[in-house]
C-alpha positions in Angstrom: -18.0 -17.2 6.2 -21.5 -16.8 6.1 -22.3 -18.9 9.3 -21.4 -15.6 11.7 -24.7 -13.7 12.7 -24.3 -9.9 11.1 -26.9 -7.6 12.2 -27.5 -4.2 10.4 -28.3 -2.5 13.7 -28.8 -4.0 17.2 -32.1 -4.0 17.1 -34.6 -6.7 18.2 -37.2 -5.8 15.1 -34.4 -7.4 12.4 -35.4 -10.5 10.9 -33.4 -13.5 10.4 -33.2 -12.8 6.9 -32.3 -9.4 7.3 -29.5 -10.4 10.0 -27.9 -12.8 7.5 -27.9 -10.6 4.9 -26.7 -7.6 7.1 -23.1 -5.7 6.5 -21.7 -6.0 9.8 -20.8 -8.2 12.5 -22.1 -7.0 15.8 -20.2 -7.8 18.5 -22.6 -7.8 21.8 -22.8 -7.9 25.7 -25.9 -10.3 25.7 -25.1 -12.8 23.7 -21.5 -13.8 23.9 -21.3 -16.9 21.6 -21.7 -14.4 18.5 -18.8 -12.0 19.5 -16.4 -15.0 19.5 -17.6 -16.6 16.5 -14.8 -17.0 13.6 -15.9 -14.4 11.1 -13.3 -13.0 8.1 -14.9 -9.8 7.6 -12.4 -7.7 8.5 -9.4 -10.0 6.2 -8.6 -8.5 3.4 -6.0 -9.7 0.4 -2.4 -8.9 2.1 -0.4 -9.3 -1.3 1.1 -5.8 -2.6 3.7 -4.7 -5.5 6.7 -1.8 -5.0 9.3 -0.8 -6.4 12.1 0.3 -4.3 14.2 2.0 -6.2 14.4 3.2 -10.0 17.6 4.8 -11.6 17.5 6.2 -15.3 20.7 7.9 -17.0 22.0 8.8 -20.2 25.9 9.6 -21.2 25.6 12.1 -23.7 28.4 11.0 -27.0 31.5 11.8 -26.7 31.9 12.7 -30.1 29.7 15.8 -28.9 31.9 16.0 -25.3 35.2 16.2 -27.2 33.7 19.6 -28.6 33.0 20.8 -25.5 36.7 19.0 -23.6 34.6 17.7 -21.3 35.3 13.6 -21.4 31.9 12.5 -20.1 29.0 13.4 -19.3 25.8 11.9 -17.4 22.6 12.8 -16.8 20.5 10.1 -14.4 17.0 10.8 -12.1 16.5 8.6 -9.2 13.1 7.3 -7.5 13.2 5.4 -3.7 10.5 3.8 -2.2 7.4 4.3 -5.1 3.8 4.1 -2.8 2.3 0.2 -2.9 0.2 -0.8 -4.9 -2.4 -2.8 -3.0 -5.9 -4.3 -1.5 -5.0 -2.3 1.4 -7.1 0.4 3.2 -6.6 3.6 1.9 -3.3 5.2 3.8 -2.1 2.4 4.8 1.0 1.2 3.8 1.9 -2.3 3.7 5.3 -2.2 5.1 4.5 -0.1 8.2 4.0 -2.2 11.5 2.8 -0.4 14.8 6.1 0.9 15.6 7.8 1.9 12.3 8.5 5.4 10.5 6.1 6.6 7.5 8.1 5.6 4.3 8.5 9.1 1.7 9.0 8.6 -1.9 12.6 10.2 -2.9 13.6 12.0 -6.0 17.3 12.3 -6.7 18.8 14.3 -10.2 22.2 14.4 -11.2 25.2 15.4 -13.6 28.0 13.8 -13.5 31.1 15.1 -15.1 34.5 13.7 -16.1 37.0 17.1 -17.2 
């Protein structure tokens, strides 16, 4: 929305061209219509990809197991909660509200064995 008035400064030697082409909203004491004008300078694109969880594993052949009498054998690696990607802030994370733990990334390796 370009019809909120942005000023660059509070400063009463702006011009009206420089206080529409300003960065920032001011928000003032004096003049109280422009502090509650609708302005969406501080919106920004909500919308964010994750992955939650990634799992990777490979059985080995049991033609090379039954040389070693070991029936099975598995090797997987695990990822939880990858960081968003996102128009968000940086260090912000899209899935934290005001009241919720930081979310950590998680790595998880593993063998699993059948004798």
């Amino acid at each position: 929305m370009r019809d909120t008035v942005y000023f660059t400064l509070p400063s009463q030697h702006n011009t009206e061209e420089q206080n529409r082409n300003a960065l920032y909203p001011r928000l003032t004491y004096t003049n109280t219509t422009n502090t509650y004008t609708g302005s969406d300078y501080w919106l920004f694109n909500g919308a964010y990809f994750r992955v939650k969880n990634i799992t990777l594993g490979y059985s080995l052949p049991k033609t090379l197991m039954d040389k070693c009498f070991v029936k099975g054998l598995r090797l997987y690696a695990t990822v939880n909660d990858l960081p968003a990607i996102s128009h968000y802030p940086k260090g912000w994370d899209p899935e934290i509200g005001a009241s919720s733990d930081f979310i950590s990334t998680s790595f998880t390796f593993g063998v699993n064995v059948k004798f």
